[in-house]
N, C-alpha and C positions, 0 to 999 in steps of 0.2 A: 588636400594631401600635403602633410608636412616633406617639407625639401623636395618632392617630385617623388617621392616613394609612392608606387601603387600599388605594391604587397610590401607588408611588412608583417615577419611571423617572430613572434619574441617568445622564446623557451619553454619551445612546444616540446611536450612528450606526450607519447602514442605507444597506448599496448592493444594488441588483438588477444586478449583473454591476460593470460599471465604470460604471454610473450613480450617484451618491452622492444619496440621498431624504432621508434623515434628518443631521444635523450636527450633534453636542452636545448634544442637544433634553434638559431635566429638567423632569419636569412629577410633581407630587404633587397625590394626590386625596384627599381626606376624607370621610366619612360624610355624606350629605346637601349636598352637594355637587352643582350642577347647572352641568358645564363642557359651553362651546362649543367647539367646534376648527374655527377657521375660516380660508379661506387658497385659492388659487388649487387648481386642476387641477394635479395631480401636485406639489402640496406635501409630501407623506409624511402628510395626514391619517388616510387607511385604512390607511399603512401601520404609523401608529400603536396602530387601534383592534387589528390581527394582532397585534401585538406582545404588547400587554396579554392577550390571549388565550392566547397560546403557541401560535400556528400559523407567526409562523414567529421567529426568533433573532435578535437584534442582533449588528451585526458587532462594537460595544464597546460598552461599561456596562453597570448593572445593574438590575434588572425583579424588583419583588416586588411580590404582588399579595394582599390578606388575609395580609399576614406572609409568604408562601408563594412558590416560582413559578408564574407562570401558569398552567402543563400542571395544578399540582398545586389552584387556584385557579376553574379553570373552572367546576366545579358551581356554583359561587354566581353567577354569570353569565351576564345573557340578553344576545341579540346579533341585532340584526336586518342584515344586512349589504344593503349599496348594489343590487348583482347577486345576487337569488336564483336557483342554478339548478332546474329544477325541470321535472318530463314531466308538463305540466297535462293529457295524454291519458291518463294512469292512473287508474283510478274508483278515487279516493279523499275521501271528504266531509272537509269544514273539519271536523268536529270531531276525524276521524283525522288530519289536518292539525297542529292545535293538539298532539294529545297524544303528538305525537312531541316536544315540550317538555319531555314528563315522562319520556323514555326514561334521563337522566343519572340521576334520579330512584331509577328499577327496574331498570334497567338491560337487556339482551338478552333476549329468550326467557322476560320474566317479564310477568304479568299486568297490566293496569291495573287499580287499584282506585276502589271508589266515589267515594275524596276525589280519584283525579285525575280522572276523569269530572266533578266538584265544581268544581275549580280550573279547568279548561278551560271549564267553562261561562260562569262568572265574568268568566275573560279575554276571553272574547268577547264579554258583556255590557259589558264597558269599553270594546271599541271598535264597541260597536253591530251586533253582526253574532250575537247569538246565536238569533235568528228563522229564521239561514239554517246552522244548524250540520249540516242531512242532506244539502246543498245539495253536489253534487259540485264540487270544487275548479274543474277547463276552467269552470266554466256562469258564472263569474263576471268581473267587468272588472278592469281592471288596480287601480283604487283599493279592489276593496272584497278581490282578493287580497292586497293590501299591511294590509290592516285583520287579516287574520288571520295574515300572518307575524308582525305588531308581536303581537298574541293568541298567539301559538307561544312568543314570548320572555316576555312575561306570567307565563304557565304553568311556566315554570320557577322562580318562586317569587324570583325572583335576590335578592340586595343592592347587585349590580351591572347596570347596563342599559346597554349600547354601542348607541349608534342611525348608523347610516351614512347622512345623507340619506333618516330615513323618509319623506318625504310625498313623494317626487319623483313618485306614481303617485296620489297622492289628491286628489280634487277638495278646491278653496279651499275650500268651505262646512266639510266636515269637519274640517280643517285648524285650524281657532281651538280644538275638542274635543278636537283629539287631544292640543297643548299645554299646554290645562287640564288633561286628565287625566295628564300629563308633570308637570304643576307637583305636583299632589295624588300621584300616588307619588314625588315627593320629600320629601315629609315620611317617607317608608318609608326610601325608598333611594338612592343616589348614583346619578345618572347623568352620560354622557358621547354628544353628541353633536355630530355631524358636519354644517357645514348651508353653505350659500352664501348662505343668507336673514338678509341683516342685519338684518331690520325684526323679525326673529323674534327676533335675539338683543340688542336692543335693550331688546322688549319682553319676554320669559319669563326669560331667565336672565340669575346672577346672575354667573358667571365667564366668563372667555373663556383661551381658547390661540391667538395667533396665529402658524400655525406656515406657512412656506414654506421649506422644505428647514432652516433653522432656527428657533429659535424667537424672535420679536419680542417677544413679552408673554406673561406666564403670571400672572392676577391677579383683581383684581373688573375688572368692565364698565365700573363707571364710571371708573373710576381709567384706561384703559386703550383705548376707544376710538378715541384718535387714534391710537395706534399701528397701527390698521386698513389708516390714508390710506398711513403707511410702507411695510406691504408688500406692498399691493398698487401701491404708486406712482403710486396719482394722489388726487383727492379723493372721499371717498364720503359717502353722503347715508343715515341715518338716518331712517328712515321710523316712527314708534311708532305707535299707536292714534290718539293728539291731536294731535301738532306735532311737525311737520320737523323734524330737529337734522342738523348736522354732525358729522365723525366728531370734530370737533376741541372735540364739547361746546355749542359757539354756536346758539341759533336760527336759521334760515334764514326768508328770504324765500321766498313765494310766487312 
């Protein structure tokens, strides 16, 4: 992996029919690395995270992922996606839930062993849910099933983490934990998430992708910011922990 890059996507374009989603987009990732990809509905941001995956192919340029192609890249990779689908009427407990995380792992037809019963337990201790691990999947609300898909991608051990908009189903309280516990496995691992929450990416991370069908900025946060107001085309307001900022860097008025 040249310079420490473990994605590097060089000017990809993506159309779903004659729709065009992606245009020219180059975006490189590095080890420990915590990028946002933020940007309107129907910007190509998920169509991004597929990409990197190798679920589906760019109409042009090129996708290497750990040195490799995505198809060939994916084991080192957790993925919590936006829409999980999923027959919450099948009696199946969160912890058989989780350790189908370790199935890239074992692969088909082969056992689970003590240490991924180990690692499963673990992931769910990370996001607070390992009290309810016999707990069948239906019996649970929409936030604390989201706690154990993000537990699913845990359990895959990754170097890489793709988050699509995880907290869209989890109560605000849990919400500030789950990010701490995002900042503390990046000292592990690189991640890459998807969010509409500026106040999130204001406060947790340290890079931004502002992508709407192209890309506006690929850089640090702070450097970068006002290119927010650019495209989404009007003015956005920065919300952090302490004090209001504008996207253009300025303190704001109350």
């Amino acid at each position: 992996m040249k310079n420490g890059v473990i994605v590097d996507l060089q000017h990809i374009f993506f159309s779903y029919g004659d729709v065009p989603v992606l245009e020219d987009v180059s975006i490189k990732l590095k080890q420990n690395d915590f990028l946002s990809i933020i940007g309107p509905n129907g910007g190509g941001k998920t169509t991004i995270l597929k990409i990197i995956l190798g679920l589906i192919e760019p109409d042009k340029g090129s996708v290497f992922v750990f040195g490799n192609s995505p198809k060939a890249a994916r084991k080192f990779i957790g993925y919590l996606p936006q829409l999980f689908t999923f027959d919450y009427d099948f009696p199946v407990s969160i912890m058989d839930v989780v350790l189908m995380g370790r199935l890239g792992k074992r692969g088909l037809g082969r056992s689970y062993t003590k240490e991924d019963y180990q690692i499963c337990l673990e992931a769910l201790g990370e996001v607070g849910m390992e009290y309810l691990k016999d707990t069948q999947i239906g019996d649970l609300s929409g936030g604390q099933r989201q706690r154990v898909f993000i537990a699913r991608a845990l359990a895959t051990n990754p170097k890489l983490l793709l988050l699509d908009e995880p907290v869209a189903s989890v109560d605000t309280r849990w919400q500030q934990t789950f990010y701490e516990l995002l900042q503390e496995l990046n000292k592990e691992i690189a991640i890459i998430m998807v969010t509409h929450d500026i106040s999130v990416v204001s406060t947790y991370i340290d890079k931004i992708a502002c992508l709407n069908r192209r890309l506006y900025y690929h850089g640090s946060k702070k450097e970068g910011m006002h290119k927010i107001s650019e495209m989404y085309e009007y003015p956005v307001q920065l919300i952090t922990h302490d004090t209001p900022h504008s996207s253009s860097g300025e303190r704001t008025n109350d």
